[in-house]
C-alpha positions as CSV (number, residue, x, y, z in Angstrom):
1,X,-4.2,-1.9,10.6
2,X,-5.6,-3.4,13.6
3,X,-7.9,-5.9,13.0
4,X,-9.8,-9.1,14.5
5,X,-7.3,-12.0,14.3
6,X,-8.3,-14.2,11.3
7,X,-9.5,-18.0,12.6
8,X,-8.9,-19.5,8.8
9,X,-5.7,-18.2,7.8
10,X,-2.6,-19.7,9.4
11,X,0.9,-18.0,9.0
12,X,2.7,-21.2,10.8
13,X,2.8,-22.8,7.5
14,X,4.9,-20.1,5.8
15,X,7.2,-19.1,9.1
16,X,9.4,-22.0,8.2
17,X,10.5,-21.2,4.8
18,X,11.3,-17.6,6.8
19,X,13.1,-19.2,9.2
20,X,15.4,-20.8,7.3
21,X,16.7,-18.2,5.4
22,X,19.9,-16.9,7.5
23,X,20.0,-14.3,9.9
24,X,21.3,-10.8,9.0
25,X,20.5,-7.1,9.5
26,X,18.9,-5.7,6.7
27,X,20.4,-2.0,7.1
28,X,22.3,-0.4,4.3
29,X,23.9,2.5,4.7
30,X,22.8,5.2,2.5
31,X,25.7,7.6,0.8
32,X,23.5,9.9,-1.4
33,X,25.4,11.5,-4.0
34,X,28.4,8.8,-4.2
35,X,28.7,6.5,-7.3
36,X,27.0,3.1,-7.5
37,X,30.3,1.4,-7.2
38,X,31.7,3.3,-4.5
39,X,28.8,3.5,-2.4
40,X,28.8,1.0,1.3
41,X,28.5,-2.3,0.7
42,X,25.0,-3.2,2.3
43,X,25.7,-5.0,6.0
44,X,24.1,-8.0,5.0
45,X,25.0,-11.9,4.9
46,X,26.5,-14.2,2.2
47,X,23.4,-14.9,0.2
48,X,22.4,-11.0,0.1
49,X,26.1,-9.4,-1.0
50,X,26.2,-11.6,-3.8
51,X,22.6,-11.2,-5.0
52,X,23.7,-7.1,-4.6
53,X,27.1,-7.7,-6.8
54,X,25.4,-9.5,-9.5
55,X,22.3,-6.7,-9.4
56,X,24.6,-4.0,-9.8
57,X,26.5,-6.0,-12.7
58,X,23.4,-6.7,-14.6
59,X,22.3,-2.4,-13.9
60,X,25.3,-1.6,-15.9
61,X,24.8,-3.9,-18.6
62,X,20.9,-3.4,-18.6
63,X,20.8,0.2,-18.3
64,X,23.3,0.9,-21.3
65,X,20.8,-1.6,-23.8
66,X,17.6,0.0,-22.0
67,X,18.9,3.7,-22.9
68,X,19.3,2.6,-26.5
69,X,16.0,0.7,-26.9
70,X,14.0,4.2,-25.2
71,X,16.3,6.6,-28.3
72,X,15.1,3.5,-30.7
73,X,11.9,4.3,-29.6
74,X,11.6,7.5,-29.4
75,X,13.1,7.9,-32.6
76,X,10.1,5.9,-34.2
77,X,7.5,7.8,-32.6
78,X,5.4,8.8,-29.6
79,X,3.4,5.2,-29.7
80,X,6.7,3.6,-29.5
81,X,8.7,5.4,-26.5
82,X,4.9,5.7,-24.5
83,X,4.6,2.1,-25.0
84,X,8.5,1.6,-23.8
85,X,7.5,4.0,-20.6
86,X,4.6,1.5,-19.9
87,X,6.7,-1.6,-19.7
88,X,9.2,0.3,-17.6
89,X,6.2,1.2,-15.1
90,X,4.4,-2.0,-15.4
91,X,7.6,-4.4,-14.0
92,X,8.6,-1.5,-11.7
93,X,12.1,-0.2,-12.7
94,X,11.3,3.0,-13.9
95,X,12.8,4.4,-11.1
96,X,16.1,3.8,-13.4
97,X,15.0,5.8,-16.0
98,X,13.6,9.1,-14.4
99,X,15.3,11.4,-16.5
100,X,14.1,10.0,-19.7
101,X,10.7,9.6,-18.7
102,X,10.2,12.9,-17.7
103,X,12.2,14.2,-21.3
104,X,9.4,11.8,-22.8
105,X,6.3,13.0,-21.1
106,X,5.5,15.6,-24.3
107,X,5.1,12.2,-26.3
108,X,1.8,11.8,-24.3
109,X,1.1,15.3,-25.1
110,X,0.4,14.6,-28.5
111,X,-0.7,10.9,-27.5
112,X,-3.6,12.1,-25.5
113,X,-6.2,13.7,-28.6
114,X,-5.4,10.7,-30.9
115,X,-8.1,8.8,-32.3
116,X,-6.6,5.2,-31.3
117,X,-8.5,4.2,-28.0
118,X,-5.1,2.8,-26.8
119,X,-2.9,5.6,-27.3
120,X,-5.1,8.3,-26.4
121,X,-6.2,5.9,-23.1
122,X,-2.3,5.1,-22.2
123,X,-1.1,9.2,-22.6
124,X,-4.0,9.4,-19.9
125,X,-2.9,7.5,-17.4
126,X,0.6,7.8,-17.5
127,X,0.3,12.3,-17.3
128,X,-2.8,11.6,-14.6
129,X,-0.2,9.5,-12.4
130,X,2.8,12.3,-13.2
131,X,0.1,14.9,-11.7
132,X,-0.9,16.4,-15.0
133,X,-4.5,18.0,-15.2
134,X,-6.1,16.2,-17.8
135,X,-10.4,15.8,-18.3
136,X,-11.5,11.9,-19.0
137,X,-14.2,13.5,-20.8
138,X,-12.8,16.7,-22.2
139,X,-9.2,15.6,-23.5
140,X,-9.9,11.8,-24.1
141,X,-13.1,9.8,-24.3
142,X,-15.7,11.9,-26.1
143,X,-14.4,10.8,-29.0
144,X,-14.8,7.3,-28.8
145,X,-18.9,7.4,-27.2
146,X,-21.7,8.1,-29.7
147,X,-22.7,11.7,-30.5
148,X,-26.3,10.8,-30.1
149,X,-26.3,8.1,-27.5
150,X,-23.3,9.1,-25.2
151,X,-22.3,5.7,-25.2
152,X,-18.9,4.1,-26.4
153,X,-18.7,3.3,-29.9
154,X,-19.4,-0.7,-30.5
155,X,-16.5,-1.0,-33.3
156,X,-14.1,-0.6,-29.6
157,X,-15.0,-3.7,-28.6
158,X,-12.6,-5.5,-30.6
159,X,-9.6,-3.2,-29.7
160,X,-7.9,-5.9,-26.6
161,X,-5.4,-3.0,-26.2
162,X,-7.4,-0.1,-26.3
163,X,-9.8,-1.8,-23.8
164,X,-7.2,-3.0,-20.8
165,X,-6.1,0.5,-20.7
166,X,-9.4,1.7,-20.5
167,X,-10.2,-0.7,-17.9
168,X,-6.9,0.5,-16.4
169,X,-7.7,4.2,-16.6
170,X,-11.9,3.7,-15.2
171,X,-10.0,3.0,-11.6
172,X,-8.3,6.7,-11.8
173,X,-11.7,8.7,-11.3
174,X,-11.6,11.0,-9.2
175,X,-15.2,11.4,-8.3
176,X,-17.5,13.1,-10.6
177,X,-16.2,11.8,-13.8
178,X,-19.1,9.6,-15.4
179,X,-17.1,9.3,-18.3
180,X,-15.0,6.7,-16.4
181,X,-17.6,5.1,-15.2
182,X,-18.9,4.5,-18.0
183,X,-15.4,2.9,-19.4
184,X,-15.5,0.6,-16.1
185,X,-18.7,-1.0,-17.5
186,X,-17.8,-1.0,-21.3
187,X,-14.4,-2.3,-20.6
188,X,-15.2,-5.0,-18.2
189,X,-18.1,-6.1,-20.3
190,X,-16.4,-6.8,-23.7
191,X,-13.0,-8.1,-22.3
192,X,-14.6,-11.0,-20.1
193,X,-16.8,-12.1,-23.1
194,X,-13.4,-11.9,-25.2
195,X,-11.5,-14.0,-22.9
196,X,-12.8,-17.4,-24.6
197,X,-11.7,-15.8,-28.1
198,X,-8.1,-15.1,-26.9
199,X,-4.7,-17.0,-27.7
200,X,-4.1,-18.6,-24.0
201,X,-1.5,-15.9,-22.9
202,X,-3.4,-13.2,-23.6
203,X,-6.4,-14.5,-22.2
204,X,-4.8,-14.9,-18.7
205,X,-3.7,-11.5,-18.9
206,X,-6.7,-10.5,-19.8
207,X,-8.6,-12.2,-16.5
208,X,-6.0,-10.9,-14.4
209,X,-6.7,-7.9,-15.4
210,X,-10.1,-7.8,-14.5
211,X,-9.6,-9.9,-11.2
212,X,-6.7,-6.8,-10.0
213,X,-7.5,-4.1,-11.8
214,X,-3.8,-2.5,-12.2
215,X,-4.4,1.3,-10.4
216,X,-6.0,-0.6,-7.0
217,X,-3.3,-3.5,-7.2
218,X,0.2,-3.7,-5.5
219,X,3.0,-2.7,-8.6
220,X,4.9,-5.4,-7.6
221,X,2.6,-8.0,-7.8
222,X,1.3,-7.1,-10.8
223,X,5.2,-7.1,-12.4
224,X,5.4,-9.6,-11.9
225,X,2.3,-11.1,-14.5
226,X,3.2,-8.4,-16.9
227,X,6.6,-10.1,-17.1
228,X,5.1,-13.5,-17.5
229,X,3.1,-12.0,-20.6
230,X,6.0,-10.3,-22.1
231,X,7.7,-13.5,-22.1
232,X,5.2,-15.2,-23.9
233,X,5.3,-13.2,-26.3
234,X,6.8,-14.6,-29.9
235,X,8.3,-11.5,-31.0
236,X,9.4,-8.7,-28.3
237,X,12.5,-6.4,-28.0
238,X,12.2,-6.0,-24.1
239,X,14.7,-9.0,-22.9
240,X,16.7,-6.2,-21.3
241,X,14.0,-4.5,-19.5
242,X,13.0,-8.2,-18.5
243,X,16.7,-9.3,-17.1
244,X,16.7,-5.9,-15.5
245,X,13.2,-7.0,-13.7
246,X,14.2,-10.1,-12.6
247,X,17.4,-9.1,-11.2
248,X,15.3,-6.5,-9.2
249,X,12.5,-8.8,-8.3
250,X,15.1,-11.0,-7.0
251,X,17.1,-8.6,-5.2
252,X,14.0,-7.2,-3.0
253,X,12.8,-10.5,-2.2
254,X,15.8,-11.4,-0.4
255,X,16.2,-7.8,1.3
256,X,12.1,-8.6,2.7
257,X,13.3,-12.1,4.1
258,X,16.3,-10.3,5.7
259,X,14.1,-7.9,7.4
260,X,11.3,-10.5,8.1
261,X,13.9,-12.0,9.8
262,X,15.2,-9.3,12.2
263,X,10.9,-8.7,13.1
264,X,10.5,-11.9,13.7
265,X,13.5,-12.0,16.6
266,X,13.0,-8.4,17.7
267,X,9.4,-9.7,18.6
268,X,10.5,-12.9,20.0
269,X,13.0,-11.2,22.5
270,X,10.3,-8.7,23.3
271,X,8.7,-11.6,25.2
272,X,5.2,-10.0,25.0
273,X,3.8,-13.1,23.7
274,X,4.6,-15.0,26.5
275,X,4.1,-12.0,29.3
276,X,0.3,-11.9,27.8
277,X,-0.9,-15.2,25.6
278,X,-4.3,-13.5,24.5
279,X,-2.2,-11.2,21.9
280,X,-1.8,-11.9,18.7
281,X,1.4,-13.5,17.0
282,X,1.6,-12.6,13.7
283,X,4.2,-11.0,13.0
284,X,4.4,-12.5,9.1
285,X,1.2,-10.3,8.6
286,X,2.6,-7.0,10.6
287,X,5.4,-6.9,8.6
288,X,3.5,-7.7,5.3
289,X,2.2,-4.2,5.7
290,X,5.2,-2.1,5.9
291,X,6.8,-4.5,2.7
292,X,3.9,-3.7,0.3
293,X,2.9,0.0,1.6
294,X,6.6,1.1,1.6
295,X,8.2,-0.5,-1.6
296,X,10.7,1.7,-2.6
297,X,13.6,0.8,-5.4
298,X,16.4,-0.7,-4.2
299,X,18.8,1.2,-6.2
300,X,18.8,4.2,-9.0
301,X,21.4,4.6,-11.5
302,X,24.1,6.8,-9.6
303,X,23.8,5.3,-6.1
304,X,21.9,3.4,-3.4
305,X,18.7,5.7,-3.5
306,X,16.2,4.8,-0.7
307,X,16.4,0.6,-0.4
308,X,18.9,1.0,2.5
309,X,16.2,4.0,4.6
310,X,13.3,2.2,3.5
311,X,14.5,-1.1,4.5
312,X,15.2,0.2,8.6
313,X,12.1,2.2,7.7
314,X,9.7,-1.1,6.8
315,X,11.6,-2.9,10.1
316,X,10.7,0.3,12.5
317,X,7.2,0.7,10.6
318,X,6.4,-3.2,11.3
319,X,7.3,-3.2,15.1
320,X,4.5,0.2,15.3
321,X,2.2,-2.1,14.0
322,X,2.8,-4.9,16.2
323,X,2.1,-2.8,19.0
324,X,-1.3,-1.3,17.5
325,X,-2.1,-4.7,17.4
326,X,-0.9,-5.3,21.3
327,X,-2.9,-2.3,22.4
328,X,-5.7,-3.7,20.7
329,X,-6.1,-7.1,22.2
330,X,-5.1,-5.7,25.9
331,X,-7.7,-3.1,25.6
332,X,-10.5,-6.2,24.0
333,X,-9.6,-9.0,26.2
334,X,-7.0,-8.1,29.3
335,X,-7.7,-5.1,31.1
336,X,-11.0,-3.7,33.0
337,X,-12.1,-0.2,32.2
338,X,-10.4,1.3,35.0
339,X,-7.4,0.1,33.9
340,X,-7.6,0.8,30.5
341,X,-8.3,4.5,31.5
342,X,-5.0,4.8,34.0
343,X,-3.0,3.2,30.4
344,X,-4.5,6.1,28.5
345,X,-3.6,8.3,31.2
346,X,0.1,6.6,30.9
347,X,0.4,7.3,27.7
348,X,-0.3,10.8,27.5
349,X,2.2,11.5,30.5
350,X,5.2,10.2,28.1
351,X,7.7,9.4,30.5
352,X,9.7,6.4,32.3
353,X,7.7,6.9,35.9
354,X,4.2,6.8,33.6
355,X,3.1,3.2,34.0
356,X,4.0,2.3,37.5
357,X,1.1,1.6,38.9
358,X,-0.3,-0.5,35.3
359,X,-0.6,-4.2,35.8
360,X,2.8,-6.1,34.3
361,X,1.3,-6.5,30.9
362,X,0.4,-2.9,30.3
363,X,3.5,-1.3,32.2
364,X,5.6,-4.3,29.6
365,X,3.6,-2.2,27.0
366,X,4.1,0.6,27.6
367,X,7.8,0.4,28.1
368,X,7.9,-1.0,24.4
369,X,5.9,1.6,22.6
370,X,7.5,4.1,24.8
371,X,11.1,2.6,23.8
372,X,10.5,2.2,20.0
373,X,8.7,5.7,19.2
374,X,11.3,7.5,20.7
375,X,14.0,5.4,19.2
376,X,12.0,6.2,15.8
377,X,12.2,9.7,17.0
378,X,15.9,9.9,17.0
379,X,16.5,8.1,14.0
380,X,14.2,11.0,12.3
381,X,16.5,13.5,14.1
382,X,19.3,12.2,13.1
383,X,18.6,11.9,9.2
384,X,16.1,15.0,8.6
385,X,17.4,17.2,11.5
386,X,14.0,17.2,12.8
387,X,12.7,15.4,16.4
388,X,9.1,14.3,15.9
389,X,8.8,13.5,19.5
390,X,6.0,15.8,20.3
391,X,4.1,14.7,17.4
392,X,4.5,11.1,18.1
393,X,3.4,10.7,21.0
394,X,0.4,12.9,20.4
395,X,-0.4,10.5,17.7
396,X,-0.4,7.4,20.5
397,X,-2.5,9.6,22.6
398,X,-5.3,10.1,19.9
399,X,-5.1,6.5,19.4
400,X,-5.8,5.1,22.7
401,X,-8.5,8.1,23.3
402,X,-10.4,6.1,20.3
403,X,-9.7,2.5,21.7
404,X,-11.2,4.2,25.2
405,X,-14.4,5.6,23.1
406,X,-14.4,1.5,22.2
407,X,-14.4,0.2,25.5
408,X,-17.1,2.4,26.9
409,X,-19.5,1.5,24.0
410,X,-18.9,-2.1,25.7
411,X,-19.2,-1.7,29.3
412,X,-22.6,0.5,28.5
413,X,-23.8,-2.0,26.3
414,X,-24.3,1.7,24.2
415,X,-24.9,1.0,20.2
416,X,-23.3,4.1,18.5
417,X,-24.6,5.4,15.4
418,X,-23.1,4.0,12.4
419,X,-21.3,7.1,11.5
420,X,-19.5,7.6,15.0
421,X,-17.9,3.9,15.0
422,X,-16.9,4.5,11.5
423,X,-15.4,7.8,12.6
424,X,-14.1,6.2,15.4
425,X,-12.8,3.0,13.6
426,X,-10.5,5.3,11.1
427,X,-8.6,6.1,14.5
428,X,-8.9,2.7,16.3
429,X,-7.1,1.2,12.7
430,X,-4.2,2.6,13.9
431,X,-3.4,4.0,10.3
432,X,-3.3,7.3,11.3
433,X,-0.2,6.3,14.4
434,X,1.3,4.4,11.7
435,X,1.2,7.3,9.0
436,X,2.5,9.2,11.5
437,X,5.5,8.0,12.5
438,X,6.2,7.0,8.2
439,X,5.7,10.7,7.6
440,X,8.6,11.8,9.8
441,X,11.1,8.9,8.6
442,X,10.5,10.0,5.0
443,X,11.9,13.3,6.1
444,X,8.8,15.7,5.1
445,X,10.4,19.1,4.7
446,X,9.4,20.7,8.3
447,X,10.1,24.5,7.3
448,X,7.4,24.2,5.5
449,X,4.1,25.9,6.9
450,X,1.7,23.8,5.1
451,X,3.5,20.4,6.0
452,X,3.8,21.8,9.8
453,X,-0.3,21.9,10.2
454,X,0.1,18.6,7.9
455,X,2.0,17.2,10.9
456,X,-0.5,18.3,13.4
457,X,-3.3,16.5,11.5
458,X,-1.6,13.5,11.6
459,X,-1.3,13.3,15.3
460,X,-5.1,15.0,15.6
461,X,-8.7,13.9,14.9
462,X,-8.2,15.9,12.0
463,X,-7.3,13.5,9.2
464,X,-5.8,14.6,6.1
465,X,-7.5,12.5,3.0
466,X,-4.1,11.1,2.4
467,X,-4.6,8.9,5.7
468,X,-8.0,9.1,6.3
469,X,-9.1,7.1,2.9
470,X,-6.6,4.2,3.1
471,X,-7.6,3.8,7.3
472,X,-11.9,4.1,6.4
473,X,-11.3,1.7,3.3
474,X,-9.5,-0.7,6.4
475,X,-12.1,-0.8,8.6
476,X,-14.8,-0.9,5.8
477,X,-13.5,-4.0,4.3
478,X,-12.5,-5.3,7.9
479,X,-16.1,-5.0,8.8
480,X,-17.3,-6.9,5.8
481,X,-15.0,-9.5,6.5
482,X,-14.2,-9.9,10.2
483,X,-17.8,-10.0,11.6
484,X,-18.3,-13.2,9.5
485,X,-15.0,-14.6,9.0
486,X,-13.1,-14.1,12.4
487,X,-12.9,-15.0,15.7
488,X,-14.6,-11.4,17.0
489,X,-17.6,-12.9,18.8
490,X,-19.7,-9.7,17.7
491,X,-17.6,-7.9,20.9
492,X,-16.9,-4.7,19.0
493,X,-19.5,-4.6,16.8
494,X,-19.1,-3.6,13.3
495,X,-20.6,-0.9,11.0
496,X,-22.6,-3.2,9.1
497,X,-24.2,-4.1,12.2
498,X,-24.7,-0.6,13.7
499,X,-26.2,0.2,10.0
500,X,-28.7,-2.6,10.3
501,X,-30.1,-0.9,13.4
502,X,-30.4,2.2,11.7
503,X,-31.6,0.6,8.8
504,X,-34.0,-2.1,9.6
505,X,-35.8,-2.6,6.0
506,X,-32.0,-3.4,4.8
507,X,-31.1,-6.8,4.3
508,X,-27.4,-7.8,4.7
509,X,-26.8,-7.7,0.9
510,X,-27.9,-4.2,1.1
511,X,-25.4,-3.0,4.2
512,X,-22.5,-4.6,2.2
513,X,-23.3,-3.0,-1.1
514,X,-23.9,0.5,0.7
515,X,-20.6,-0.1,2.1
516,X,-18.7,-0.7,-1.3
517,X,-20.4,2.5,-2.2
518,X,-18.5,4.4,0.5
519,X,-15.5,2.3,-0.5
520,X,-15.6,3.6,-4.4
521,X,-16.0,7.2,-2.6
522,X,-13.2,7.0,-0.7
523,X,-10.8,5.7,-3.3
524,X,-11.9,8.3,-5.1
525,X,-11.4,10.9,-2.8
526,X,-7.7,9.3,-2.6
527,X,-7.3,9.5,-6.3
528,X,-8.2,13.6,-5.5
529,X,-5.7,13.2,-3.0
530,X,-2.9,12.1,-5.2
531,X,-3.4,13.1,-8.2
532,X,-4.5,16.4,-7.9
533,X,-3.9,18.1,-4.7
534,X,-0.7,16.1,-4.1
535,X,-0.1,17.7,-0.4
536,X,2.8,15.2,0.2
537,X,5.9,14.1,-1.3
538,X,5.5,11.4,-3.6
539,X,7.0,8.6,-1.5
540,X,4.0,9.6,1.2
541,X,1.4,9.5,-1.3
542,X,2.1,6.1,-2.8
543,X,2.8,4.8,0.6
544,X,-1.1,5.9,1.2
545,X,-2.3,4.6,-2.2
546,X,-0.2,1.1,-1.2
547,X,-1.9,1.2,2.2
548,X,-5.4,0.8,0.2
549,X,-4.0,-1.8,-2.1
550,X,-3.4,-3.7,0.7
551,X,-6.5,-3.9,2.2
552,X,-8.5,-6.1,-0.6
553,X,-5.6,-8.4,0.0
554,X,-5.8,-9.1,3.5
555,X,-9.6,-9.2,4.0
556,X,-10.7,-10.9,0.6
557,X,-12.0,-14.2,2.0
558,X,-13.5,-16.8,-0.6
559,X,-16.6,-19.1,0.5
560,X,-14.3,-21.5,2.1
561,X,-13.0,-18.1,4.4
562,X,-9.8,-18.5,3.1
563,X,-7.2,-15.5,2.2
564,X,-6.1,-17.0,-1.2
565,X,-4.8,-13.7,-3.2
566,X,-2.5,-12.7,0.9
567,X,-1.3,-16.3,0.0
568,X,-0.2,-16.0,-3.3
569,X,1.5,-12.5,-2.4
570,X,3.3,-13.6,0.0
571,X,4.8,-16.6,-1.6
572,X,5.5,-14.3,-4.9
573,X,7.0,-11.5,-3.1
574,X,8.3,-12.8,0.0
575,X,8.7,-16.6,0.0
């Protein structure tokens, strides 16, 4: 998550809207097991105790018509409660409804071998993301392709339904599935020459669609189109599911300017800005990550469920990144390599006496990130029973080895192969630091053999897929973007450039398109990941599969080297 600063994209134009919302800790404190209405009132200002009275008004009065429209539904038939299940996913309050959803998933079993392209395509995406084994080829789209040609069946491209959710399901391959390949192409092909066809709603939807397809996209931001379509439509019996959104919507948005707010002065009292003016400020961006990777629902039927840990969880996560970032501009542009190597040195010591003999800037450092992970580390303690300590500061080590690998490349004016730096670069992302101290605040179950050696991965060179993918597709897309886009004055190099060398008879076209390539692989790899091997809890894994949502959104620059789609995010889900 650390990356070159970005010279076209300005966050001083959106800090005053932050500013002036009012001040307040955004800590709730969590009493699992207690009823909605009895559980603590979140610690929180005016503005965000009455938006929390009025959401868990409407819940009552939502969830009571939402339970009856699902036993309408399911009544009717599987088409009908699968199609109810799909809203409920698509604007992001399914969370409410867990207990139905699961008692519904045998609807999808006899969903998946129909004959209708949409209900055979929507049974497969919904039992893929619940971690059933299902074939593209085998249990759903052989039927629809030719039996001589292989191809899908021309009559399918009229089905505007049946299509999206093929488009949606052709991002779910998990390597080896040419099937969905082959639905990427057919799909995108007939929807965008249908577009012109459409009724104007529709259409938009439609484009959407193709612009962010919905399995790479952040669920939030795309609730929030899919209730802008189901409000346009003429005739639609999801008003409750819709107030119930809204509410929700509404709710988290002021719980991220609450946080925001307590980042913004923890990092303004930190001074580090002001002890070293070459580091970045930008802390609008830091905290962006931890609010889209770790979106979590606010509340479940019965009682505050994970808003109040994952709002102090997206607070600690964001000051971890700052500090990447800090690292990473002291180690580029403050100290000499000699210094550098006595911070490393510091680092792995992990203790008060450590940094000494650093220069102010570095000891100031170090004194934060020494502060902050072990604060992290009680906090861990204190909720799972478990001290991460060891772990964490392993984690930090591993991290600076690979911004030390960095700084030697530069002082020997050494070009490393293109493999090495991209080896290197998944470390040097600080994804894996990052992942590591999230995987101890979500409380992984420690007595656990298998999650034991996870923990040592995430703290070694050894990368489990579940971080590895999100960090390579990071530095992938920051090296498509950042070399052209940002202020890096070709100082670290980038893989496309070390790829070139290697590859002389490639133009630049061809280095970019080679590394989309090993983009598709890696999301691939992380659809293995979470849909199949599912090594970690489900909050982890859709924290990692956020993580690479994220990325298109914060290096997609258009020809004017703006960050349009991070601008629109941010003022939708934060502003």
């Amino acid at each position: 998550m650390a990356a070159a600063p970005a010279s076209s994209f300005s966050y001083s134009s959106v800090e005053p809207l932050l500013l002036s919302a009012s001040p307040a800790t955004a800590a709730v404190n969590e009493q699992q097991g207690r009823p909605l209405m009895a559980a603590s009132k979140p610690l929180l200002h005016s503005d965000f105790d009455l938006q929390w009275i009025e959401h868990t008004r409407l819940l009552q009065e939502s969830l009571t018509e939402i339970q009856k429209i699902l036993q309408q539904r399911r009544s009717s038939g599987s088409r009908e409660i699968m199609a109810a299940i799909d809203d409920l996913k698509r604007l992001c309050i399914d969370h409410y409804f867990e207990e139905e959803i699961e008692s519904a998933m045998g609807a999808c079993m006899d969903l998946i071998h129909s004959d209708d392209l949409y209900d055979a395509t929507l049974a497969f995406r919904l039992m893929r993301e619940a971690g059933h084994h299902v074939s593209a080829a085998d249990d759903v789209l052989r039927r629809f392709t030719d039996d001589d040609t292989g191809e899908f069946k021309l009559a399918l491209s009229k089905d505007i339904r049946g299509l999206l959710n093929l488009h949606d399901i052709s991002h779910m391959d998990m390597g080896q599935e040419a099937s969905l390949c082959k639905a990427k192409e057919f799909s995108s092909k007939h929807l965008a020459s249908a577009i012109r066809y459409l009724e104007p709603g529709l259409a938009r939807y439609v484009r959407q669609s193709l612009d962010h397809p919905y399995h790479l996209s952040l669920m939030p931001y795309k609730a929030r189109h899919h209730l802008s379509y189901l409000q346009s439509l003429p005739n639609r019996d999801t008003a409750a599911m819709e107030e119930l959104a809204i509410a929700e919507f509404q709710l988290n948005k002021c719980l991220h300017q609450k946080e925001m707010q307590e980042v913004k002065r923890w990092w303004m009292d930190l001074g580090l800005s002001d002890e070293i003016p070459v580091v970045r400020d930008q802390v609008v961006k830091w905290y962006m990550w931890p609010m889209t990777t770790l979106h979590g629902p606010s509340l479940s039927r019965y009682r505050v469920l994970q808003g109040s840990s994952f709002s102090r969880y997206r607070i600690e996560i964001a000051k971890i990144i700052s500090l990447v970032y800090v690292v990473d501009d002291i180690f580029d542009l403050v100290g000499t390599l000699e210094e550098l190597s006595l911070f490393t040195e510091a680092v792995k010591m992990w203790n008060t006496e450590a940094p000494d003999s650093l220069p102010s800037c570095m000891r100031s450092c170090y004194n934060t990130l020494y502060t902050i992970t072990n604060e992290i580390a009680d906090m861990a303690e204190m909720e799972h029973g478990f001290n991460p300590i060891n772990h964490l500061k392993k984690a930090w080590a591993v991290l600076f080895d690979g911004f030390m690998v960095e700084s030697k490349w530069l002082a020997t004016h050494q070009a490393p192969a293109a493999e090495d730096y991209l080896r290197n670069g998944v470390v040097t992302s600080g994804v894996p630091l990052t992942f590591a101290h999230l995987f101890f605040l979500l409380g992984q179950d420690h007595t656990s053999c298998y999650n034991e050696n996870a923990a040592n991965k995430l703290s070694d060179h050894i990368i489990p897929p579940a971080i590895s993918c999100p960090a390579k597709i990071l530095r992938l897309w920051d090296d498509m973007g950042s070399a052209k886009d940002e202020a890096q004055e070709g100082l670290d190099g980038s893989y496309r450039d070390f790829y070139l060398m290697e590859n002389p008879s490639c133009t630049l076209a061809d280095a970019e398109e080679h590394m989309k390539k090993l983009i598709v692989q890696e999301w691939e790899e992380l659809n293995r990941e979470c849909f199949s091997r599912r090594s970690f809890s489900s909050s982890f894994s859709q924290a990692s599969l956020n993580a690479a949502r994220m990325v298109s959104v914060m290096y997609s620059y258009d020809e004017k080297q703006r960050l349009l789609v991070l601008e629109e995010y941010m003022r939708m889900l934060l502003l």
